[in-house]
VOGU-3710 file (C-alpha; in Angstrom, 3 decimals, decimal comma):
1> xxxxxxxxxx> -14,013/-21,460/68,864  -12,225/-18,799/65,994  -9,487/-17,913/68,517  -7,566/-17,114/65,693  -9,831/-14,735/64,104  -10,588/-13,313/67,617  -6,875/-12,840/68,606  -6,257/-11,251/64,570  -8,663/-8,080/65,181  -8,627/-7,281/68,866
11> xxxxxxxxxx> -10,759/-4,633/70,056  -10,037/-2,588/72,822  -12,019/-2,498/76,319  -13,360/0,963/75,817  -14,649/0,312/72,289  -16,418/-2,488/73,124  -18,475/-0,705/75,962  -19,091/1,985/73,788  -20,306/-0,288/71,008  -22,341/-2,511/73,441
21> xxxxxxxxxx> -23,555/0,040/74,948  -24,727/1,740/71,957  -26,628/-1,160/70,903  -23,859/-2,694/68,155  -24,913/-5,860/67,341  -21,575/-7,050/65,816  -19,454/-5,833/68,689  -22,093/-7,496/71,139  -22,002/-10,913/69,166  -17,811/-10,405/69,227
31> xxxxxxxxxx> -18,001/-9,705/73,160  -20,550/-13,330/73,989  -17,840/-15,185/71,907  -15,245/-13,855/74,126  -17,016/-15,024/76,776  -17,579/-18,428/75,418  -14,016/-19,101/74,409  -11,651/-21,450/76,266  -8,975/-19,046/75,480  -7,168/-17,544/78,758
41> xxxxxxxxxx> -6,233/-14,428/77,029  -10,193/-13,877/75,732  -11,452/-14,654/79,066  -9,544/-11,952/80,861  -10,575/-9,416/78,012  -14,236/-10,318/78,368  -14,056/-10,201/81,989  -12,362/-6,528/81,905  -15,598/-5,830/79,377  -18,043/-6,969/81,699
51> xxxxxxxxxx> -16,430/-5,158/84,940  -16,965/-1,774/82,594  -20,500/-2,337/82,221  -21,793/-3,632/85,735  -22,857/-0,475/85,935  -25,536/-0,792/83,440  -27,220/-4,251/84,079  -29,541/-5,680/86,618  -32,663/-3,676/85,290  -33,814/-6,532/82,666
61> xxxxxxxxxx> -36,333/-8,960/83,477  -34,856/-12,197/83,130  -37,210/-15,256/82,584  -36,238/-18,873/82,210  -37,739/-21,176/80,577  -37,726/-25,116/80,401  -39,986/-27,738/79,791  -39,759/-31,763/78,333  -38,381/-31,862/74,755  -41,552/-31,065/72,555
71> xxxxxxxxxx> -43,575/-29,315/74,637  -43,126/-26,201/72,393  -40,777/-24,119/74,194  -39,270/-22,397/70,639  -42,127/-22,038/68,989  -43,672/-20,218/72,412  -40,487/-18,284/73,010  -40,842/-16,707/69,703  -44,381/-15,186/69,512  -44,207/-14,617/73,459
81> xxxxxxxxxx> -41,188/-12,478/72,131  -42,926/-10,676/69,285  -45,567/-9,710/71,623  -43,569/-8,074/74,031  -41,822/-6,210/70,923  -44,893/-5,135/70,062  -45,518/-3,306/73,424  -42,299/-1,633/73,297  -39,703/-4,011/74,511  -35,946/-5,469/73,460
91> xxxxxxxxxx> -36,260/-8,850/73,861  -32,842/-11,191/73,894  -33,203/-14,829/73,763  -30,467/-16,949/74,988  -31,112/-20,411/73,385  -28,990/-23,673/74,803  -28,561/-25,760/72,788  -27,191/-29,886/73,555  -23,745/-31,064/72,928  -23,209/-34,714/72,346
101> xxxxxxxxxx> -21,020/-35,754/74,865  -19,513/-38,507/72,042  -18,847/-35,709/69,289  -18,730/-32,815/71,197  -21,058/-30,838/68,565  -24,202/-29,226/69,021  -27,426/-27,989/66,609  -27,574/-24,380/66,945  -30,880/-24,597/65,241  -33,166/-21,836/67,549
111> xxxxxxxxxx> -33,060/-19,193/64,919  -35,080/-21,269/62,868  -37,494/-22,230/65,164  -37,769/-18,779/66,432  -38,319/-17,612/62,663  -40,087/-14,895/63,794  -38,041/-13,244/66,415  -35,026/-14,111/64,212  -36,142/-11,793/61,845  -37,153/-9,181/64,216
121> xxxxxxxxxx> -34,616/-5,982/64,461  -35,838/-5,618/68,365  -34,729/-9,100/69,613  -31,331/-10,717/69,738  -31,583/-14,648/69,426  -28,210/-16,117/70,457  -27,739/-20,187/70,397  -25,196/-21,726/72,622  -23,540/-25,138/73,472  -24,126/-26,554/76,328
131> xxxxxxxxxx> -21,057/-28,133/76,657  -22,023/-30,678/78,737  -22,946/-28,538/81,342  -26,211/-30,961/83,280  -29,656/-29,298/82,226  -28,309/-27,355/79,466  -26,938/-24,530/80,907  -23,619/-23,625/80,014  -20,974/-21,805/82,508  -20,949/-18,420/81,063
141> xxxxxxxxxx> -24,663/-17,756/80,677  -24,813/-15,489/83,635  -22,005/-13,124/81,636  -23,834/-13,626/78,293  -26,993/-12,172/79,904  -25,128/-9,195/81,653  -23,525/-8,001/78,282  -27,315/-8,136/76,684  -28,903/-6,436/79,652  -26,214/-3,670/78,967
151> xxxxxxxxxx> -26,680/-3,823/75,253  -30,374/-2,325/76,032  -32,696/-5,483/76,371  -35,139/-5,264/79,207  -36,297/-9,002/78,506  -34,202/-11,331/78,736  -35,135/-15,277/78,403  -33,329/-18,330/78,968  -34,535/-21,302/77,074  -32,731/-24,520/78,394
161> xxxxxxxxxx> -32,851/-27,973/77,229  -35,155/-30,080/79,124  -36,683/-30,735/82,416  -33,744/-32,107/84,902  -32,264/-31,994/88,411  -29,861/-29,786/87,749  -32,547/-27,065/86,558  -31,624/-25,624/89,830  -29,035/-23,728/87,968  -32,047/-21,670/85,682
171> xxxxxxxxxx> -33,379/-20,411/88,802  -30,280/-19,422/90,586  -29,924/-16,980/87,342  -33,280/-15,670/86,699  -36,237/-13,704/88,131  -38,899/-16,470/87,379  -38,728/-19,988/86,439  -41,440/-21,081/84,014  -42,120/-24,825/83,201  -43,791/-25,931/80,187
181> xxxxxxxxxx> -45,795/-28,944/80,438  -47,927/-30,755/77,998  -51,851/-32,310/78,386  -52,601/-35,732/76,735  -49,067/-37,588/77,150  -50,050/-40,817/79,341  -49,282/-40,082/83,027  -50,322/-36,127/83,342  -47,833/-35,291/86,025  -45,334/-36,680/82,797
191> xxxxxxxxxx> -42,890/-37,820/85,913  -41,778/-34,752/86,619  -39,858/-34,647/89,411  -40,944/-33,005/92,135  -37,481/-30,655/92,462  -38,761/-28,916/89,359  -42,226/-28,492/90,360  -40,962/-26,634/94,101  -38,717/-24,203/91,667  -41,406/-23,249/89,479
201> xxxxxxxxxx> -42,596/-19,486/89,860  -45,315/-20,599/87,056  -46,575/-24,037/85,130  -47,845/-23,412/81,877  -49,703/-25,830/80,053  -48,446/-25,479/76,485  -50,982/-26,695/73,353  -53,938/-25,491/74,896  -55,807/-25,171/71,256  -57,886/-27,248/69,000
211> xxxxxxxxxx> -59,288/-31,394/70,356  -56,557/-30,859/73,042  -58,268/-27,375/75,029  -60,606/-29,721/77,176  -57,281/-31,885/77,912  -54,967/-28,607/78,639  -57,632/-27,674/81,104  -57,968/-31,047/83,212  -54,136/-31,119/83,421  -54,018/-27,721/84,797
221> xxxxxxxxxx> -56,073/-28,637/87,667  -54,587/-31,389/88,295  -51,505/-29,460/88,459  -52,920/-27,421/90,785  -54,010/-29,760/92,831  -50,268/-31,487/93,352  -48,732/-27,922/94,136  -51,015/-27,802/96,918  -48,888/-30,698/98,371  -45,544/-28,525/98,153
231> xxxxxxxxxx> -44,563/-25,873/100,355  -43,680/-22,748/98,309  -40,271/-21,862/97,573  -41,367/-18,788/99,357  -44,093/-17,148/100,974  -44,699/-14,256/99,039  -45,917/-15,993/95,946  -47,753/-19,400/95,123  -47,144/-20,226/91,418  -50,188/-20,369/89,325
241> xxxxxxxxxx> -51,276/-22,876/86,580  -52,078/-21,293/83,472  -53,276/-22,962/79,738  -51,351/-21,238/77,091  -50,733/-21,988/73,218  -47,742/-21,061/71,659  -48,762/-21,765/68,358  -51,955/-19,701/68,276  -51,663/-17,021/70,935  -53,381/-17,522/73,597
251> xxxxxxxxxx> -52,765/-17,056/77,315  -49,434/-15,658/76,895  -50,775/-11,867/77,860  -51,854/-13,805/81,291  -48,310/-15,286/81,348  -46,544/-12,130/81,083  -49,048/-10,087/83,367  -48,180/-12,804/85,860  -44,787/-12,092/85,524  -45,253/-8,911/86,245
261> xxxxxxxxxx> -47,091/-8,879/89,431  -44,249/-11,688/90,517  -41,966/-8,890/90,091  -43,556/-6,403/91,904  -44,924/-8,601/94,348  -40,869/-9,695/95,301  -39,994/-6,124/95,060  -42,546/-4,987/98,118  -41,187/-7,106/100,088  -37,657/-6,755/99,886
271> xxxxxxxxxx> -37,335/-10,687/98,396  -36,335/-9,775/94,591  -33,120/-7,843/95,542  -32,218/-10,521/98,389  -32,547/-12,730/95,410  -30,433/-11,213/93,029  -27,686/-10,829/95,611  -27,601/-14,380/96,548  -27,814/-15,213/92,665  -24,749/-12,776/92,277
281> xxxxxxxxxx> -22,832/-14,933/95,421  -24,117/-18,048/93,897  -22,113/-16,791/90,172  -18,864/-16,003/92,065  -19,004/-18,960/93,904  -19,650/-21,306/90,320  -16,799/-19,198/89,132  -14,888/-20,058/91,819  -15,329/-23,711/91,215  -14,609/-23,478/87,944
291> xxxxxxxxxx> -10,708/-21,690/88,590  -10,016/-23,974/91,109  -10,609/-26,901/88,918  -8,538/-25,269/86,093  -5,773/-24,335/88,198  -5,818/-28,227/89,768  -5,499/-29,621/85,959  -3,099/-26,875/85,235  -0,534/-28,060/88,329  2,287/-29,261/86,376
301> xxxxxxxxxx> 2,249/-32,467/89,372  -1,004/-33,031/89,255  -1,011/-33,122/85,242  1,474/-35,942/85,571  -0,364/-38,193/88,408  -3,674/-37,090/87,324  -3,933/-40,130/84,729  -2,118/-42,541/87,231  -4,709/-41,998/89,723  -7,608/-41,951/87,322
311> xxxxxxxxxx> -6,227/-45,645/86,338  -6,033/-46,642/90,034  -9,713/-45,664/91,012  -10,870/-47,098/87,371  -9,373/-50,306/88,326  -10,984/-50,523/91,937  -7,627/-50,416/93,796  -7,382/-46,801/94,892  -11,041/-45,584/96,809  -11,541/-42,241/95,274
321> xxxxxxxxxx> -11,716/-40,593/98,702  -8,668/-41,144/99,121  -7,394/-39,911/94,916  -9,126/-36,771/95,960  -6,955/-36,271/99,182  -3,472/-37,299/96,819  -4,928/-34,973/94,334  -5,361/-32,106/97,017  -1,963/-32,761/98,369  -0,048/-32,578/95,366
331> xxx> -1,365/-28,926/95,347  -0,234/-28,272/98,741  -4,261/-28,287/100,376
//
């Protein structure tokens, strides 16, 4: 993170809503690194920054996407992208991207598999670390896509890493959860787990062109056939299979008029604003995890018995139950 650079030219509040707001691209590039950054000082500036423009999010439809490594999520993302651009739309994409756990570094390499969207002065492509965080979402996503929503895009997807148990956190941030599958690779259900499958608002099967159409078409039934086994996340909507390619452009009108009726299907009924409250509680509630756990490694006692402990439970002699309840005591809970 260029906390230096950052701290050198500081920006006020006020012109940073007015530039996001105005559609700035620099000053809304400047405001998601604020929110990335470890920094305390940039955190409460970027959290001052997105109080001012609550206001003006919530209106974008927010779509997250995931899928097994592969599968062609990029390559998808970007001419699903273009053609919503062509009808009229912003389009932001927020691309997470691994870190190695050994090194610490990531790829950053979206932009050049989205090489069309990259390019594109409607859409906003902007590659982020993980950092760890399980399924490849990191911890300030939900602020990245608020300052984009008030930027001015009305589309705003999520592409994560891979298919995993903690994809739970896509859907407790988006509108509709969209998984990617492939035809063709051995065991057609792929082992997906069948946490992923209940989340899904939609399965696409991705490569649907050329030899593999015929293949992309079996899968999708049998797809359809297993979600008959699952009860629906809710009752309002049962998530359809679809056959889509990426590559040449097909089926991704279908996907997106599916999204639509999703939407407005939720909406009716009352579900899509009950859902964006409890995804609102769920934020503060991550949030809240995350300052309690900072201000635990921050306790000047705990910062000195923290490694002691750490030695005692990686040595067998100290059950962690029982670290936790030291731990909690040393901060007076």
């Amino acid at each position: 993170m260029a906390t230096a650079t950052l701290s050198a030219h500081r920006i006020p509040v006020a012109d940073y809503v007015a530039g996001i707001t105005a559609g700035d691209r620099a000053l809304l590039a400047r405001a998601i690194t604020l929110v990335e950054s470890t920094n305390p000082e940039h955190g409460r500036l970027a959290q001052q920054v997105l109080q001012e423009l609550l206001p003006r999010t919530g209106q974008a439809v927010r779509l997250g996407v995931t899928g097994v490594p592969g599968v062609g999520k990029s390559t998808t993302i970007d001419q699903f992208g273009m053609n919503l651009i062509a009808e009229g739309h912003l389009v932001a994409v927020l691309a997470i991207d691994p870190t190695s756990k050994r090194s610490g570094g990531s790829i950053l390499g979206d932009k050049t598999r989205m090489s069309s969207l990259a390019q594109e002065r409607n859409a906003f492509i902007r590659p982020s670390p993980s950092s760890g965080t399980l399924g490849g979402v990191t911890r300030k996503t939900r602020e990245t896509m608020a300052l984009v929503e008030a930027a001015g895009f009305d589309v705003i997807i999520v592409e994560t890493v891979g298919v995993g148990q903690s994809e739970v956190a896509v859907s407790d941030m988006v509108d509709f959860f969209l998984v990617l599958l492939l035809a063709g690779g051995g065991d057609d259900l792929q082992g997906i787990k069948k946490g992923i499958i209940e989340l899904a608002d939609m399965i696409a099967i991705n490569k649907a062109d050329g030899d593999n159409v015929r293949r992309a078409e079996r899968a999708a039934a049998d797809y359809r056939h297993a979600l008959q086994i699952f009860t629906p996340h809710d009752a309002t909507w049962f998530p359809p299979v679809l056959t889509v390619s990426g590559q040449e452009n097909r089926g991704l009108k279908d996907l997106w008029a599916k999204i639509l009726e999703h939407r407005e299907k939720m909406s009716a009924t009352g579900q899509f604003q009950a859902r964006r409250q409890a995804q609102a509680v769920s934020w503060m509630r991550d949030m809240l995890e995350d300052r309690l756990m900072g201000a635990l490694k921050a306790h000047p006692e705990v910062a000195s018995e923290l490694p002691k402990i750490e030695a005692s439970v990686r040595e067998g002699t100290l059950l962690p139950t029982l670290a936790v309840d030291r731990l909690m005591g040393l901060m007076g809970l």
